[in-house]
DRENDO-1510 file (C-alpha; in Angstrom, 1 decimal, always signed):
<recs>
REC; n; res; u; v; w
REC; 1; UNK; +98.9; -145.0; +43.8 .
REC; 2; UNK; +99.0; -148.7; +45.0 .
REC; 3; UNK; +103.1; -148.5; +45.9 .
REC; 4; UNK; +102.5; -145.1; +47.4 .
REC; 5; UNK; +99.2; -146.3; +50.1 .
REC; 6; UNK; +101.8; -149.5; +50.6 .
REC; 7; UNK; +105.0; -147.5; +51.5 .
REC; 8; UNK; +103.0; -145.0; +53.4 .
REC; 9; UNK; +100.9; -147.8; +55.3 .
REC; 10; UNK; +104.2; -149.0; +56.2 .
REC; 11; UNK; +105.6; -145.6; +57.6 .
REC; 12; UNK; +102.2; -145.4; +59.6 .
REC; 13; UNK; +102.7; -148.9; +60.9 .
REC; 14; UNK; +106.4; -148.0; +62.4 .
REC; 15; UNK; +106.2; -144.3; +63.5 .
REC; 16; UNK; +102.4; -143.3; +64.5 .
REC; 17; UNK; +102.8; -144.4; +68.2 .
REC; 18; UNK; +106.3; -142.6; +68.2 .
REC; 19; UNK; +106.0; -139.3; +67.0 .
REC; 20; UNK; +102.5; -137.0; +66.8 .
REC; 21; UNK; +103.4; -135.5; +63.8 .
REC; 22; UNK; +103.1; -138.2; +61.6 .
REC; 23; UNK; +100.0; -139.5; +63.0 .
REC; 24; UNK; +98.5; -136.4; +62.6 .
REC; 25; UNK; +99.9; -136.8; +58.6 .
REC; 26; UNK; +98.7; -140.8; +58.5 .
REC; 27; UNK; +95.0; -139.8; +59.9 .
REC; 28; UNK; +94.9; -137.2; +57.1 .
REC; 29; UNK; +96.1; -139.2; +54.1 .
REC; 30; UNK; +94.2; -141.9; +55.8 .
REC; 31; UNK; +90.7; -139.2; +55.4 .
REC; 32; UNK; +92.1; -138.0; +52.3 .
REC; 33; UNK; +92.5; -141.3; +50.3 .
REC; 34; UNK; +88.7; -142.2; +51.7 .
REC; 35; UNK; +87.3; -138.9; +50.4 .
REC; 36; UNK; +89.1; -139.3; +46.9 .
REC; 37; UNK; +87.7; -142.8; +46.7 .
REC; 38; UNK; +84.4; -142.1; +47.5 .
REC; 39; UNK; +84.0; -139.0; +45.0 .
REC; 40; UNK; +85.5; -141.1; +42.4 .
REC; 41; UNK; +82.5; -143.4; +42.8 .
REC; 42; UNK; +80.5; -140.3; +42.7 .
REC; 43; UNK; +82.3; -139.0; +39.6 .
REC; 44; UNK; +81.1; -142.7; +38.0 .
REC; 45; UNK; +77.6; -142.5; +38.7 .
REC; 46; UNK; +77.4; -139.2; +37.4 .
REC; 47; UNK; +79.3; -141.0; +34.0 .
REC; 48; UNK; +76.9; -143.6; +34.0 .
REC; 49; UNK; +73.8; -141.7; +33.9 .
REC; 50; UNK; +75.2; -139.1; +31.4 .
REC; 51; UNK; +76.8; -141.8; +28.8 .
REC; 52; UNK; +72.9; -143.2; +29.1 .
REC; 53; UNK; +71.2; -139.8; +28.0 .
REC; 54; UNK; +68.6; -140.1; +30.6 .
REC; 55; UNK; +67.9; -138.6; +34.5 .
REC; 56; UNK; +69.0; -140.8; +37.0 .
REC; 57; UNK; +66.8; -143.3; +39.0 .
REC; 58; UNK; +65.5; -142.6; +42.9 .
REC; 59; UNK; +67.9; -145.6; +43.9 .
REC; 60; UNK; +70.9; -143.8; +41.8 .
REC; 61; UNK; +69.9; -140.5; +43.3 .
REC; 62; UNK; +69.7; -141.6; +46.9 .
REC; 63; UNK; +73.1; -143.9; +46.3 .
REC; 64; UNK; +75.3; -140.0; +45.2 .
REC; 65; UNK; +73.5; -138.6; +48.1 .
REC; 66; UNK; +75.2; -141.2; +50.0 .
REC; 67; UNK; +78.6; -141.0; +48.4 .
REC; 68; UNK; +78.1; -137.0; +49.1 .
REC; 69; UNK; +77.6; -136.7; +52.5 .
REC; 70; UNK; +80.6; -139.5; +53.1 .
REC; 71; UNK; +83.3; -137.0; +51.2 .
REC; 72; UNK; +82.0; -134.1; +53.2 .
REC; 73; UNK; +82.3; -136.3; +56.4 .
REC; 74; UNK; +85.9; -136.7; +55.5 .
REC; 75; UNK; +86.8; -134.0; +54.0 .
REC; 76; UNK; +85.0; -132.3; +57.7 .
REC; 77; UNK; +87.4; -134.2; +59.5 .
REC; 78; UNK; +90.4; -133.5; +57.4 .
REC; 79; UNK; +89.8; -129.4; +57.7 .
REC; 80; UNK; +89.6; -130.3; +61.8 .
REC; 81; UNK; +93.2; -131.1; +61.8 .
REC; 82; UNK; +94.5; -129.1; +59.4 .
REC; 83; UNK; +93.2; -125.6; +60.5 .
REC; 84; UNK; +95.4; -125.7; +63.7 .
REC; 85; UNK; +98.5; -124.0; +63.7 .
REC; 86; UNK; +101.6; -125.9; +63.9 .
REC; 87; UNK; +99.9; -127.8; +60.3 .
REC; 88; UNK; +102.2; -126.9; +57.4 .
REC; 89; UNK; +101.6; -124.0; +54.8 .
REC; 90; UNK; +101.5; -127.0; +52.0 .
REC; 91; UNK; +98.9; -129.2; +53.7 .
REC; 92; UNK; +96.7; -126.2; +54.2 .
REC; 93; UNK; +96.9; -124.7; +50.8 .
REC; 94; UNK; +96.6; -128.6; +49.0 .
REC; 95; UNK; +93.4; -128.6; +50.9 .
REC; 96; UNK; +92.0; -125.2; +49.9 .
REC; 97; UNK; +92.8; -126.1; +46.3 .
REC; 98; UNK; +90.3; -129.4; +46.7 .
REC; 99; UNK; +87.7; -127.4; +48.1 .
REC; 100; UNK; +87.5; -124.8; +45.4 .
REC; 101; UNK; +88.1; -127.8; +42.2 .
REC; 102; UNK; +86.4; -130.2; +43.8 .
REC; 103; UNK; +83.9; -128.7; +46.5 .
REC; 104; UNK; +83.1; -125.8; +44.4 .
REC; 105; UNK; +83.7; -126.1; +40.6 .
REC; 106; UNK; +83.2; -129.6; +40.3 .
REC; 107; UNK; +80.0; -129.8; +42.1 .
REC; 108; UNK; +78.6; -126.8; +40.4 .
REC; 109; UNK; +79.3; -128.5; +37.6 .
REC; 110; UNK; +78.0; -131.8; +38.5 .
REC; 111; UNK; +74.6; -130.1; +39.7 .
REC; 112; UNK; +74.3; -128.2; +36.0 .
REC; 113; UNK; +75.1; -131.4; +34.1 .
REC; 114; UNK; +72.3; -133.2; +36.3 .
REC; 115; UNK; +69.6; -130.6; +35.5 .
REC; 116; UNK; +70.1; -130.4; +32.0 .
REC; 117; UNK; +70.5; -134.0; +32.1 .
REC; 118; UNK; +66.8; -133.8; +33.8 .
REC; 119; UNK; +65.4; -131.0; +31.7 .
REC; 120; UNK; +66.9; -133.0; +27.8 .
REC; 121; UNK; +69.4; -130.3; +26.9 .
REC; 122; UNK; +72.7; -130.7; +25.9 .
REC; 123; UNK; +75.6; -131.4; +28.1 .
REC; 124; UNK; +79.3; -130.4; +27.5 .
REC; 125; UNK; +80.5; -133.7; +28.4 .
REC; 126; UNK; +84.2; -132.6; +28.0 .
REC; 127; UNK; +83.9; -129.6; +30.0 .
REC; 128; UNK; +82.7; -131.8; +33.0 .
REC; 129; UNK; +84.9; -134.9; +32.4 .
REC; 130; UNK; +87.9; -132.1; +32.3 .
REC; 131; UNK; +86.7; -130.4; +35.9 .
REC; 132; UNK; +85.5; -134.1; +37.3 .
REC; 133; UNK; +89.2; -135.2; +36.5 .
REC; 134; UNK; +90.8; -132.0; +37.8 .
REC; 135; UNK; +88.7; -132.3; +40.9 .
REC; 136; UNK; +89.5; -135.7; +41.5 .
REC; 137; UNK; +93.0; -134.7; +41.0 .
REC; 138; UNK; +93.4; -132.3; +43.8 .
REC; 139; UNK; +92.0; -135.0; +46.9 .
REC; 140; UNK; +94.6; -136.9; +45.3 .
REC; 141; UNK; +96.8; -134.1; +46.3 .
REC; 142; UNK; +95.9; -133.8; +49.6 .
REC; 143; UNK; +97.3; -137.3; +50.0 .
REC; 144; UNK; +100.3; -136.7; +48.3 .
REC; 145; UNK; +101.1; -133.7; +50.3 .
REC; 146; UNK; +100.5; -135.4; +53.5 .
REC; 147; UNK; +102.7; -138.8; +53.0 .
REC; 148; UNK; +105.6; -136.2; +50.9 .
REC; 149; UNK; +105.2; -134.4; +54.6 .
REC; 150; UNK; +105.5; -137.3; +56.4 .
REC; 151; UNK; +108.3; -138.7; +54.9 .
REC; 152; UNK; +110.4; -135.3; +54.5 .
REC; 153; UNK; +110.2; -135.4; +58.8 .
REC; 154; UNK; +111.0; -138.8; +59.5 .
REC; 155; UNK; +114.0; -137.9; +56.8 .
REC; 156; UNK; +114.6; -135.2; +59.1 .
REC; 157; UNK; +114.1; -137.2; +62.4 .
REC; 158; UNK; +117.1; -139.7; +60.8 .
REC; 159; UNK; +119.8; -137.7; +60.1 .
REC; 160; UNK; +119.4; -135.4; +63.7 .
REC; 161; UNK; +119.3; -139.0; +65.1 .
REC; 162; UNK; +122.6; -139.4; +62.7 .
REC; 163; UNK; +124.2; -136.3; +64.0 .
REC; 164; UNK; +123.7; -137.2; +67.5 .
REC; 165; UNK; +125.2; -140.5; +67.0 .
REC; 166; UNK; +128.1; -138.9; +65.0 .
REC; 167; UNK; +128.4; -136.4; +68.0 .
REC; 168; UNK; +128.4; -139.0; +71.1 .
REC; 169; UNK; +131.3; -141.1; +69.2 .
REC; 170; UNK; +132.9; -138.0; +68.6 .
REC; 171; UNK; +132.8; -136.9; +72.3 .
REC; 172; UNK; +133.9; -140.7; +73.0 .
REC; 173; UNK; +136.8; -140.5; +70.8 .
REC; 174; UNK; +137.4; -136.7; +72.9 .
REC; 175; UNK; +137.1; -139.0; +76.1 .
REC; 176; UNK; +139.4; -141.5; +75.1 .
REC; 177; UNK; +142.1; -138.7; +73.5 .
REC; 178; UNK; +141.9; -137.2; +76.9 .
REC; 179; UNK; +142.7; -140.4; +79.0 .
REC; 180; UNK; +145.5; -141.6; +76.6 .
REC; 181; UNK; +146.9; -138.3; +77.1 .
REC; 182; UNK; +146.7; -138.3; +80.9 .
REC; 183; UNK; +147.3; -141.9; +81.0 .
REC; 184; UNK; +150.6; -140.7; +79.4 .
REC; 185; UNK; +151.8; -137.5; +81.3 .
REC; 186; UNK; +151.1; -139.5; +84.4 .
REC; 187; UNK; +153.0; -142.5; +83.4 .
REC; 188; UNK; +155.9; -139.6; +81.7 .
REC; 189; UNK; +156.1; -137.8; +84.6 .
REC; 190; UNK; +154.9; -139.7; +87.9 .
REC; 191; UNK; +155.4; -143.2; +87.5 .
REC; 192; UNK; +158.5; -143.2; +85.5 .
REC; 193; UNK; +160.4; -141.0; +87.5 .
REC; 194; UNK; +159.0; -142.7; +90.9 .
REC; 195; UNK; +159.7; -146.1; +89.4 .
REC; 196; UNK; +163.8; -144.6; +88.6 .
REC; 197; UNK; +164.1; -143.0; +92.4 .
REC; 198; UNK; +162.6; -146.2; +93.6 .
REC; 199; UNK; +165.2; -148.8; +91.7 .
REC; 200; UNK; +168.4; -145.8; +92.8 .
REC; 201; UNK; +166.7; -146.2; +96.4 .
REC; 202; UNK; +166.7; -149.7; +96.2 .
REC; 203; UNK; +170.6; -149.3; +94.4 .
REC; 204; UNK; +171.4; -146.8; +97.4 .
REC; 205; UNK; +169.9; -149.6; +100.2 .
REC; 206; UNK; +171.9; -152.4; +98.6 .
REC; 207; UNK; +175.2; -150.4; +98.7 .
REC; 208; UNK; +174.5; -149.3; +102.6 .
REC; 209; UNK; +174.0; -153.0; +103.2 .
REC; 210; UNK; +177.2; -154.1; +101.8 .
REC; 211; UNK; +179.0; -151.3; +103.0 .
REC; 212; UNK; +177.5; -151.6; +106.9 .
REC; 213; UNK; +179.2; -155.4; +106.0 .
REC; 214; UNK; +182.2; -154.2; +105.5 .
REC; 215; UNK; +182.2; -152.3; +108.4 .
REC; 216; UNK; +181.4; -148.8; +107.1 .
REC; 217; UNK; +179.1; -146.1; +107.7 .
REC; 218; UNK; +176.4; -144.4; +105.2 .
REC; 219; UNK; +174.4; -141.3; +106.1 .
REC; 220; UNK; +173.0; -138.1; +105.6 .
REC; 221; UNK; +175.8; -135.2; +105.7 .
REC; 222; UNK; +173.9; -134.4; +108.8 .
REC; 223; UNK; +175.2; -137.5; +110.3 .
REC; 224; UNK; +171.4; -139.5; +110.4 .
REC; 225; UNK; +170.8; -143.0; +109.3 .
REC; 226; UNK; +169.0; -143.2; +106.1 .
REC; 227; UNK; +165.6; -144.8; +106.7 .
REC; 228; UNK; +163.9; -146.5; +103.3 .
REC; 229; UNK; +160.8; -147.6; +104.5 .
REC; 230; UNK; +158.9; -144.0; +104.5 .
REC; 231; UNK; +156.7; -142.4; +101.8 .
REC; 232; UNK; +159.7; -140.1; +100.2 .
REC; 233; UNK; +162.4; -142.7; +99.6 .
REC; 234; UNK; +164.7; -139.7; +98.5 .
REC; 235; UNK; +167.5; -138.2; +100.5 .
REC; 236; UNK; +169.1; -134.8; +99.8 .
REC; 237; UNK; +172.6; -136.3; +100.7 .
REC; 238; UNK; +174.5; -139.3; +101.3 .
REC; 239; UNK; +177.9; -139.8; +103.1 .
REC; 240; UNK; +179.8; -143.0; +102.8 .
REC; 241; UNK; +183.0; -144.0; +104.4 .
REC; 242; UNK; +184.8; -146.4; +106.4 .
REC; 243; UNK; +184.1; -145.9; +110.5 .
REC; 244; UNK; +187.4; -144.6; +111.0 .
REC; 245; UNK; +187.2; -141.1; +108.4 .
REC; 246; UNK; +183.3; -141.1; +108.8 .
REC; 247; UNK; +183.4; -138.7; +111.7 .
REC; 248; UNK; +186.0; -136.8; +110.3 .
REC; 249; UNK; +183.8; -136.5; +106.8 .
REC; 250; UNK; +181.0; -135.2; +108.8 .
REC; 251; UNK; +182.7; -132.7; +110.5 .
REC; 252; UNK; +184.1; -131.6; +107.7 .
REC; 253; UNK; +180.9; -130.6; +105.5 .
REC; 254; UNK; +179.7; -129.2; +108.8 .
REC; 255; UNK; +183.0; -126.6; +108.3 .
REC; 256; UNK; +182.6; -126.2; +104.8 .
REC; 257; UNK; +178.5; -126.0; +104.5 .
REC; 258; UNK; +177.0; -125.5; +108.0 .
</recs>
């Protein structure tokens, strides 16, 4: 029980402020493990005055009346939170067990012992040791079901944190598939094919300087001047020839393809 209030002190340490659930769970193992003390303290002064055959003394009597009204304060505010409805099936029904062993049984049981204990006839001690153990048994529960609660959601709360994590590197790894791929057809079919007409351009504008040198002519078949310096650097036709059969080359696609 001391490793279980230690890891659960911890869990209420990290995630009350974060998440309402679990501070709902930590204020009720919190009242749960306060009640279960506190009747356990009862349960021994009930021991006490039975193991020494006689009733118990004003100050005894007036020190369980104490110890009694601080589990019902507890176990007051336990019932608070748990009878609203988004509390879990298993917290309620922990809690309805304590209050028939404990609140029920065992205090029946505890009053009977007292008055024969005050009368001078015979006690079963084993039949109340057996109920005082099975009561003190189901608080326990109550705490139990309340930290097993507590970490079964912040279980939960880690892997849908897990799956979003998993699902924003998977949409990354989408993101980056996609770019690589368009990063690809527009290398494959834009800059590969402009950087090709560019250098046949630039191949085409070095061979119409040499041959203007030489004293030639290049052109369109229409007879226009090629221009380079424009956004489309390609030309649907290209005529080359000496200034002499120029002309005649001209007029010549103008008889064969108008």
């Amino acid at each position: 029980m001391d490793a279980l209030g230690e890891l659960s002190g911890q869990l209420s340490n990290e995630a009350i402020q974060a998440d309402p659930f679990i501070a709902r769970m930590m204020t009720v193992k919190q009242l749960a493990w306060l009640a279960r003390e506190t009747a356990g303290l009862d349960a021994m002064l009930v021991g006490e005055g039975l193991g020494r055959g006689r009733p118990l003394s004003a100050a005894e009597r007036e020190a369980m009346a104490k110890l009694t009204g601080a589990v019902d304060a507890s176990h007051q505010m336990i019932t608070g939170r748990t009878n609203l409805a988004f509390n879990p099936p298993r917290l309620k029904s922990a809690i309805a067990k304590a209050e028939r062993r404990y609140f029920v049984e065992f205090r029946a049981a505890r009053a009977a012992a007292l008055a024969s204990l005050d009368a001078g006839r015979p006690i079963d001690s084993a039949a109340l040791n057996s109920t005082m153990v099975d009561s003190l048994q189901s608080l326990t529960d109550i705490v139990v079901a309340s930290f097993d609660l507590t970490a079964e959601h912040a279980a939960l709360q880690v892997r849908v944190a897990e799956r979003q994590v998993q699902l924003s590197i998977a949409m990354m790894v989408i993101a980056c598939a996609f770019g690589l791929l368009s990063a690809t057809f527009i290398i494959g079919r834009v800059v590969r094919p402009m950087a090709r007409i560019t250098q046949a351009m630039g191949d085409v504008a070095a061979g119409d300087l040499i041959v203007h040198e030489a004293g030639g002519l290049v052109t369109t078949r229409e007879g226009y001047t090629l221009v380079y310096n424009r956004e489309n650097t390609r030309h649907k036709s290209i005529v080359c020839a000496s200034a002499l059969l120029h002309p005649r080359l001209i007029e010549r696609m103008r008889e064969i393809r108008p």
